[in-house]
Backbone as CSV, one residue per row, in Angstrom:
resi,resn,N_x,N_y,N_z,CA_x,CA_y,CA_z,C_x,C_y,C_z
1,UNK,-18.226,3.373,11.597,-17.553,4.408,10.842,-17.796,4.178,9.349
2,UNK,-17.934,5.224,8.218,-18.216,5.071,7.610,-17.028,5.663,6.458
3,UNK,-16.854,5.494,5.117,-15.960,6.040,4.655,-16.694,6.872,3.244
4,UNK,-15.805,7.531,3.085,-16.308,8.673,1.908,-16.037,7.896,0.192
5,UNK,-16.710,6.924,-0.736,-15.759,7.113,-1.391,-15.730,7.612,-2.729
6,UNK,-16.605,8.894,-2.658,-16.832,9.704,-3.698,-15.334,10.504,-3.357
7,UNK,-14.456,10.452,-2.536,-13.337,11.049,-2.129,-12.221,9.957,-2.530
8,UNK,-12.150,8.661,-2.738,-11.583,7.826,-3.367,-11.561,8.118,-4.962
9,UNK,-10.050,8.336,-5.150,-9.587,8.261,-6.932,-10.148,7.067,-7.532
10,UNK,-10.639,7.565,-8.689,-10.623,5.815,-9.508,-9.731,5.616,-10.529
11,UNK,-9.143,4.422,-10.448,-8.030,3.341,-10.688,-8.267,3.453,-12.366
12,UNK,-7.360,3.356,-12.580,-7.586,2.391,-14.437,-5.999,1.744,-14.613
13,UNK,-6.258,0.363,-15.274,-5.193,0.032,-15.286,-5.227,-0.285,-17.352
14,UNK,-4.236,0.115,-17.775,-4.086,-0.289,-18.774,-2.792,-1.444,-19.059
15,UNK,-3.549,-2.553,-20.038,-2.239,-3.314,-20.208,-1.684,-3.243,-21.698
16,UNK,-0.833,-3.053,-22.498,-0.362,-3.679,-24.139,0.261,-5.121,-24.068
17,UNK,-0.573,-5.911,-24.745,-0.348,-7.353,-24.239,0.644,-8.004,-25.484
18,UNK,1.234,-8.594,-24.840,2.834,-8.774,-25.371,3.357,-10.552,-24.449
19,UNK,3.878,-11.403,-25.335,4.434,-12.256,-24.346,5.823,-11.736,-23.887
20,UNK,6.483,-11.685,-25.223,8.305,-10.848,-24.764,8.126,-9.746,-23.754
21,UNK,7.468,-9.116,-24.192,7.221,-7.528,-23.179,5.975,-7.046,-23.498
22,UNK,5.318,-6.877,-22.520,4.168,-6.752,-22.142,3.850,-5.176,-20.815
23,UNK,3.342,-4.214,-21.952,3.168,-3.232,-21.199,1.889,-3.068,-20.079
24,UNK,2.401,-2.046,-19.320,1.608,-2.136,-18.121,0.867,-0.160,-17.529
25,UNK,0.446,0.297,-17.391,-0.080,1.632,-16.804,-0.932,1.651,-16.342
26,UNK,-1.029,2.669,-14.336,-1.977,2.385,-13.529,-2.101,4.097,-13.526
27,UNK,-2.827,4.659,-13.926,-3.313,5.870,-13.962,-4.327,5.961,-12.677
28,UNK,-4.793,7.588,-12.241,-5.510,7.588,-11.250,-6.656,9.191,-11.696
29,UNK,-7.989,9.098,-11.667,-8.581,10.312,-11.950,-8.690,10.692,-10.535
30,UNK,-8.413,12.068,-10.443,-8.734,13.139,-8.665,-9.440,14.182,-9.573
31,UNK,-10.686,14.144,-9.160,-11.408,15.415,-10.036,-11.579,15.006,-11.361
32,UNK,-11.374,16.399,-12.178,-10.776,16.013,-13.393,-9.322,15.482,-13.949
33,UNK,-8.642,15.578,-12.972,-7.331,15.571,-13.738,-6.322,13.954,-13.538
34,UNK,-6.084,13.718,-14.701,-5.749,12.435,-14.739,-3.765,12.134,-14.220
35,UNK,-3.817,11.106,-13.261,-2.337,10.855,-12.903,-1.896,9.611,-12.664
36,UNK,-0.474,9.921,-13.746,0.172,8.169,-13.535,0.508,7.951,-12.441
37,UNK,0.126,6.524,-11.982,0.650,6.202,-10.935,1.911,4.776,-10.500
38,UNK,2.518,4.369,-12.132,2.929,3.588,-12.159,2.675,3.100,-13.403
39,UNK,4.038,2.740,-14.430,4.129,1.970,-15.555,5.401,1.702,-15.799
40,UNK,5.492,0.351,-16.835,6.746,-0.337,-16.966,6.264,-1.040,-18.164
41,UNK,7.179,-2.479,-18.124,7.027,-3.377,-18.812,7.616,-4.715,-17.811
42,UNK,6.614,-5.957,-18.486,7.052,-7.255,-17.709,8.058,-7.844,-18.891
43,UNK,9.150,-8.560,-19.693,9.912,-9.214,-20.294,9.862,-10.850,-19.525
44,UNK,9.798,-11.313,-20.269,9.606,-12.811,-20.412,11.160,-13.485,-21.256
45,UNK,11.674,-14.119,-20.388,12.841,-14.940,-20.883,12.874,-15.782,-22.042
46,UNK,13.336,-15.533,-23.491,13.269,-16.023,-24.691,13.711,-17.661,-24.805
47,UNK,14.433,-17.938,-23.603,14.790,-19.383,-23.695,14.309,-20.294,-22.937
48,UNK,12.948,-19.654,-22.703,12.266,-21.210,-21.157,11.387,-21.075,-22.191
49,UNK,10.493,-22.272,-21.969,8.812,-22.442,-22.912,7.873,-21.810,-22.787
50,UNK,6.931,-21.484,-23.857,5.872,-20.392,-24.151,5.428,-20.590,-22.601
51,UNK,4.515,-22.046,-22.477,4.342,-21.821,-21.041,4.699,-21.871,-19.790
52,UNK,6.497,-21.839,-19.676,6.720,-21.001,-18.651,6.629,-19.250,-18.555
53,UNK,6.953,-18.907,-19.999,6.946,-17.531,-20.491,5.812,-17.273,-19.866
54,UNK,4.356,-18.060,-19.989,3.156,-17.039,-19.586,2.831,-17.291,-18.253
55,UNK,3.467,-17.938,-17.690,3.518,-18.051,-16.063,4.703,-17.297,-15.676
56,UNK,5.637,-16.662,-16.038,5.766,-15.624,-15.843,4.901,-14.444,-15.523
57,UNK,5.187,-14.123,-17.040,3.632,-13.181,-17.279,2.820,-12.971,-16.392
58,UNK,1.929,-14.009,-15.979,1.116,-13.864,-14.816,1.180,-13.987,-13.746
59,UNK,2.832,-14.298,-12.835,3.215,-13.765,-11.628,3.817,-12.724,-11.647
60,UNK,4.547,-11.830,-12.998,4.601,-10.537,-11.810,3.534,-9.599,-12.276
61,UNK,2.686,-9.862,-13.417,1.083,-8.913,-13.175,0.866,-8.961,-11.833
62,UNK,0.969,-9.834,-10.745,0.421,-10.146,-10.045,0.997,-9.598,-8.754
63,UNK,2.604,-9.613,-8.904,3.634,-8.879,-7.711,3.342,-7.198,-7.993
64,UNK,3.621,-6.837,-9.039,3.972,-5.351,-9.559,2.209,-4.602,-9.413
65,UNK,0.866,-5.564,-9.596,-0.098,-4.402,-10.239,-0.969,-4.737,-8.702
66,UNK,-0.651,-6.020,-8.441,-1.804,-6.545,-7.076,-2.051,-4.746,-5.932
67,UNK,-1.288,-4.644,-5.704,-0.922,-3.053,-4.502,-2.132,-2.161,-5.101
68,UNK,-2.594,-2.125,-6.423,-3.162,-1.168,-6.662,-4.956,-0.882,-7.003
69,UNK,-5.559,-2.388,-7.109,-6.665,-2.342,-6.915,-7.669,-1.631,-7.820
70,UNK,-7.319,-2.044,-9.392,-8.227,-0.849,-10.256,-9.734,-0.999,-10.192
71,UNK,-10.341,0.329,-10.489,-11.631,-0.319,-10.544,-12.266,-0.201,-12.320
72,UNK,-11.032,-0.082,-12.759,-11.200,-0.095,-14.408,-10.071,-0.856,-14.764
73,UNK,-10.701,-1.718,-16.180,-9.150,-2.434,-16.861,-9.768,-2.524,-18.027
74,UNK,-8.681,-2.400,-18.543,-8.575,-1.625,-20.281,-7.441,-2.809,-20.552
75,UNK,-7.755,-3.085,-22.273,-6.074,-3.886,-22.501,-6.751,-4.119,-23.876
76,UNK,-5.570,-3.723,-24.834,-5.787,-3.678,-26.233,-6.163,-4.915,-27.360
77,UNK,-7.262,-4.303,-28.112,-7.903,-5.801,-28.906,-6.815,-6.048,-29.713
78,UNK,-6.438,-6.982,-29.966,-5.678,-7.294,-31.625,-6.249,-7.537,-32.405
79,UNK,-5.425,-7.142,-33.646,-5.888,-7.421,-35.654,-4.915,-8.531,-35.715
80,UNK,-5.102,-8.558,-36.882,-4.221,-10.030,-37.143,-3.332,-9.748,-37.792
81,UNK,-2.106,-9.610,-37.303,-1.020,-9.630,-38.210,0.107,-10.168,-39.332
82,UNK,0.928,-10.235,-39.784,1.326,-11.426,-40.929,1.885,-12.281,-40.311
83,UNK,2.678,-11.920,-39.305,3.499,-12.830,-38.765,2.500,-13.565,-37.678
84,UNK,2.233,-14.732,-37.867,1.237,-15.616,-37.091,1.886,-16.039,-36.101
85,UNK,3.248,-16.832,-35.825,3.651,-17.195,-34.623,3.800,-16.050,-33.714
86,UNK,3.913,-14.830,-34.393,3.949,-13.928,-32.908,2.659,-13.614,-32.351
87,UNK,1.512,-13.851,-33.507,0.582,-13.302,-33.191,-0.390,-14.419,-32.441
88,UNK,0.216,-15.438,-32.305,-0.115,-17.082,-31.840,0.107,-16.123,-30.582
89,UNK,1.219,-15.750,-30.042,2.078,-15.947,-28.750,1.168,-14.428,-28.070
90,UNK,1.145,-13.432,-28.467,0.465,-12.482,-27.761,-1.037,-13.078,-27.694
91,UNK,-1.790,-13.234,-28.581,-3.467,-13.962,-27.968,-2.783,-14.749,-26.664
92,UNK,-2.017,-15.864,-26.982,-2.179,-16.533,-25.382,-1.659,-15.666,-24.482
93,UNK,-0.722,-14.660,-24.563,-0.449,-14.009,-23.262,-1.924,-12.798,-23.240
94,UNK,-2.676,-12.270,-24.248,-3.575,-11.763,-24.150,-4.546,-12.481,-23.206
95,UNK,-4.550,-13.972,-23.091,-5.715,-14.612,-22.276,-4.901,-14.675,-21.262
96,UNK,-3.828,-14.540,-20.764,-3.322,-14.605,-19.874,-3.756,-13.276,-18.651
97,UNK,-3.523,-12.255,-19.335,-4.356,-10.790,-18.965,-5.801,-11.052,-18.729
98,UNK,-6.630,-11.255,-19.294,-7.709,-11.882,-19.274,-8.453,-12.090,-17.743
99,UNK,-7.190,-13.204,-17.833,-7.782,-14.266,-16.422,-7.241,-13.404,-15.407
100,UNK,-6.121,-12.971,-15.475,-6.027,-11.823,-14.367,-7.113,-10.799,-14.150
101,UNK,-7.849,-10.285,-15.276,-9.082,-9.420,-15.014,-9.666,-9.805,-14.330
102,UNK,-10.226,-11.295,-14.651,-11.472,-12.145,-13.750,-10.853,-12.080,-12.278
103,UNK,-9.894,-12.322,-11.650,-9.643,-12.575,-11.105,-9.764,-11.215,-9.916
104,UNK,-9.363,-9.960,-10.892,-10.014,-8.835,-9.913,-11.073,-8.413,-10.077
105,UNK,-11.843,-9.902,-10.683,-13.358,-9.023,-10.607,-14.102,-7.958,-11.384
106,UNK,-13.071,-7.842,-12.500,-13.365,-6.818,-13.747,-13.429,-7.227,-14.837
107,UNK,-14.414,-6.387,-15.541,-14.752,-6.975,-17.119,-14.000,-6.076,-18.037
108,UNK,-13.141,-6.673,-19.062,-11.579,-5.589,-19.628,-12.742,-4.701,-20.558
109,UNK,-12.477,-3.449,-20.528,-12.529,-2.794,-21.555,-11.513,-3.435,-22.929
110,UNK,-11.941,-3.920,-24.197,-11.236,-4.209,-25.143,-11.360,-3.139,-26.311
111,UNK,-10.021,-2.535,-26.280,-10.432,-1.629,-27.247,-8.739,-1.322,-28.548
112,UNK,-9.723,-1.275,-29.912,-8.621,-1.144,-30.733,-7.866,-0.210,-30.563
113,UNK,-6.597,-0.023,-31.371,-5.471,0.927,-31.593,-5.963,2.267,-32.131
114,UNK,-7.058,2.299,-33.018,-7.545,3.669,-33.199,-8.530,4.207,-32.070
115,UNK,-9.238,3.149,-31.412,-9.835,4.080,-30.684,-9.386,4.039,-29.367
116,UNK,-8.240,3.863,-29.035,-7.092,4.526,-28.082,-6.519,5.414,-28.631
117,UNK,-5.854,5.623,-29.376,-5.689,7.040,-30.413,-6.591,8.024,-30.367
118,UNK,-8.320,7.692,-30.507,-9.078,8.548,-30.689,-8.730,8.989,-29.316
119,UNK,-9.230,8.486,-28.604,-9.366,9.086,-26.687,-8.122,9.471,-26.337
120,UNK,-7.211,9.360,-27.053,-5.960,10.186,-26.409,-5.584,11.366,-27.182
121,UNK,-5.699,11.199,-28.493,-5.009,12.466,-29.427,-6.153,13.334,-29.925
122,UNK,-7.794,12.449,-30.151,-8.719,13.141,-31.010,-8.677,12.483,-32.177
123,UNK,-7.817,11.553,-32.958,-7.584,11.279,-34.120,-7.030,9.988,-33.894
124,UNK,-7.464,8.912,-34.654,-7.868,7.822,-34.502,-6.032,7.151,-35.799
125,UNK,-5.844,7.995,-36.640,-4.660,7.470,-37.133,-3.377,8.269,-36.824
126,UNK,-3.754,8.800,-35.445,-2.517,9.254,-34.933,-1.259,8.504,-34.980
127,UNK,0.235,9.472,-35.063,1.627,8.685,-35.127,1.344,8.739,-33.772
128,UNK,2.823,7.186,-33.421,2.721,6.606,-31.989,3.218,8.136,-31.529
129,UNK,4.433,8.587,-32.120,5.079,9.520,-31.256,4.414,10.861,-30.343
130,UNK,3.071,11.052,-31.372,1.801,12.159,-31.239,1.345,11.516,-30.152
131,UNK,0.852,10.218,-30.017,0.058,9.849,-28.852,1.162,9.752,-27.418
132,UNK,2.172,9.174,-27.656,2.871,9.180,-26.559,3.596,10.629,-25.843
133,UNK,3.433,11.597,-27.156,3.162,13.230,-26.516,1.957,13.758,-25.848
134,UNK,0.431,13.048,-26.280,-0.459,13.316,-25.514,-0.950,12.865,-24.321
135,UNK,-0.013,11.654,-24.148,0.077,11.345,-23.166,0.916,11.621,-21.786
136,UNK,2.148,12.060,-22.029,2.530,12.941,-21.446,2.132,14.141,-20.835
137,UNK,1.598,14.742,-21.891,0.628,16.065,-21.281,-0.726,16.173,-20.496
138,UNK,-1.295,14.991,-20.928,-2.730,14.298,-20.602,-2.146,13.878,-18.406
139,UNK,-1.593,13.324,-18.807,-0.494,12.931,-16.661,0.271,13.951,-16.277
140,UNK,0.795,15.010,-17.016,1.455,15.859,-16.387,2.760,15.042,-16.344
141,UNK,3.493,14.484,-16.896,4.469,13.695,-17.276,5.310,15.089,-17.825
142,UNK,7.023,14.730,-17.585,7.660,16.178,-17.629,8.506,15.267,-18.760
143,UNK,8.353,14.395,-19.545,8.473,13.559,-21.208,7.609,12.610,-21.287
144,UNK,7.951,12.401,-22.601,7.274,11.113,-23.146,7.553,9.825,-22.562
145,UNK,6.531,8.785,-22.356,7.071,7.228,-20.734,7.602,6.741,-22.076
146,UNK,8.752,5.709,-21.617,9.360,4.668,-22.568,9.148,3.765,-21.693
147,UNK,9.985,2.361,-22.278,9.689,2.295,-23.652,8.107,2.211,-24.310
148,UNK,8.314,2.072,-25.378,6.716,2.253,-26.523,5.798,1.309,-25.877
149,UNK,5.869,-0.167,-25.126,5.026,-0.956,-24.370,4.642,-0.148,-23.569
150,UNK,4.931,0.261,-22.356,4.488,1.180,-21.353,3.897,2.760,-21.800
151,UNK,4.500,3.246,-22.934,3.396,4.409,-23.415,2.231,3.997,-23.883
152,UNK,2.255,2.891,-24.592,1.236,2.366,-24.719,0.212,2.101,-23.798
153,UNK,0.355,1.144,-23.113,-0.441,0.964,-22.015,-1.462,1.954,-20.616
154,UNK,-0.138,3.491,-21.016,-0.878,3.831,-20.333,-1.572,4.794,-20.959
155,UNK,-1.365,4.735,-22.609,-2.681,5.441,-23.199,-3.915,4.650,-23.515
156,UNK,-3.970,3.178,-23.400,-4.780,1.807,-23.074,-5.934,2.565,-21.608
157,UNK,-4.678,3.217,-20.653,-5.413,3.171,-19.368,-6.060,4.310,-19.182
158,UNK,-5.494,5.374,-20.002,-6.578,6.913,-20.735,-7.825,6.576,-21.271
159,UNK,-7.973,5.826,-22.298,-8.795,5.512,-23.026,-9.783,4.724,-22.502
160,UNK,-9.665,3.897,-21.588,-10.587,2.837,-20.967,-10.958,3.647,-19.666
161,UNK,-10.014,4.790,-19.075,-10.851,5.669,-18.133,-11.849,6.267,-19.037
162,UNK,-11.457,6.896,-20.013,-12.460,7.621,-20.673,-13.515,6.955,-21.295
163,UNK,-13.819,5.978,-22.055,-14.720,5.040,-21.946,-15.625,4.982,-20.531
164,UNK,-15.271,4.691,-19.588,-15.694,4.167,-18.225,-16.607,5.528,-17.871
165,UNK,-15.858,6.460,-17.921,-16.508,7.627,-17.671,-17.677,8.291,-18.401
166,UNK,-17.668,7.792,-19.651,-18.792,7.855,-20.519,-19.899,6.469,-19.860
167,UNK,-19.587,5.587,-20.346,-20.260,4.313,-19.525,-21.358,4.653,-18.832
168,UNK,-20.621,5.340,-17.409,-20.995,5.456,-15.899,-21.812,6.907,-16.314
169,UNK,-21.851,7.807,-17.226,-22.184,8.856,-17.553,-24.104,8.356,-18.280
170,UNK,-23.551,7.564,-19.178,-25.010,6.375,-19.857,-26.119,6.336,-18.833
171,UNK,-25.555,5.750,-18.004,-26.061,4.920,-16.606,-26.537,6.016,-15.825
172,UNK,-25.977,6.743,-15.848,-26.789,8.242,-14.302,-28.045,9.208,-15.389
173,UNK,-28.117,8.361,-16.730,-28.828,9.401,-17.564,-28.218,10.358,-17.993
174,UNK,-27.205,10.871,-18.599,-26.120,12.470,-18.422,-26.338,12.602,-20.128
């Protein structure tokens, strides 16, 4: 028996990588039209150690996203910000995401804050509130997803479909 799987949706998972909270969105393309299929946020307990915090982190990526099997992963580059200890603490939970990619066998789309903006709004210094409206409309979402980690992420998982789709577009000659 054989299976169809030009009839199989493809997956994108977007992450906003965060040790405290760490957003998550599993979008699905049918045709053209793009649908959430799941987003949240993971929170990490402020009073156990960084590295229990990121072993957290990387068991419930692992309970909450395992079910879904993307065949795209997207998860946002960082700039460097002023505050260094936070920005210490997201890189390591950023490699933490990482190794979860490897682990399903996928190479992350890494992509900045404007050009997730670009692929979601058209405009690359879009306000969050603009993108997390186009994102809404972009899933057929009946509001805007909260909190801002999880809108995020799953305009991470817009953007890295759309990427992918260009990609795979390269590749057939188009």
């Amino acid at each position: 028996m054989t299976t169809n799987t030009q009839n199989k949706p493809k997956r994108a998972l977007g992450i906003d990588p965060g040790l405290g909270t760490c957003g998550y969105g599993v979008i699905s393309q049918i045709g053209n039209r793009l649908v959430c299929e799941t987003y949240g946020v993971v929170k990490t307990p402020t009073k156990i150690s960084v590295t229990q915090r990121l072993k957290c982190l990387y068991d419930e990526l692992h309970i909450i996203l395992d079910q879904y099997s993307p065949d795209v992963f997207a998860v946002e580059k960082l700039f460097f910000g002023r505050n260094v200890t936070t920005a210490e603490m997201v890189w390591e939970a950023r490699g933490i995401i990482l190794l979860y990619a490897s682990e399903l066998g996928l190479e992350p789309y890494e992509l900045k804050p404007a050009d997730v903006k670009m692929a979601v709004c058209g405009y690359g210094l879009a306000e969050k509130i603009q993108v997390q409206g186009m994102v809404a409309k972009i899933l057929g979402l009946p509001k805007r997803p909260t909190p801002d980690d999880a809108a995020d992420a799953l305009a991470i998982a817009i953007a890295g479909m759309t990427v992918s789709n260009f990609d795979n577009s390269l590749l057939r000659g188009l």
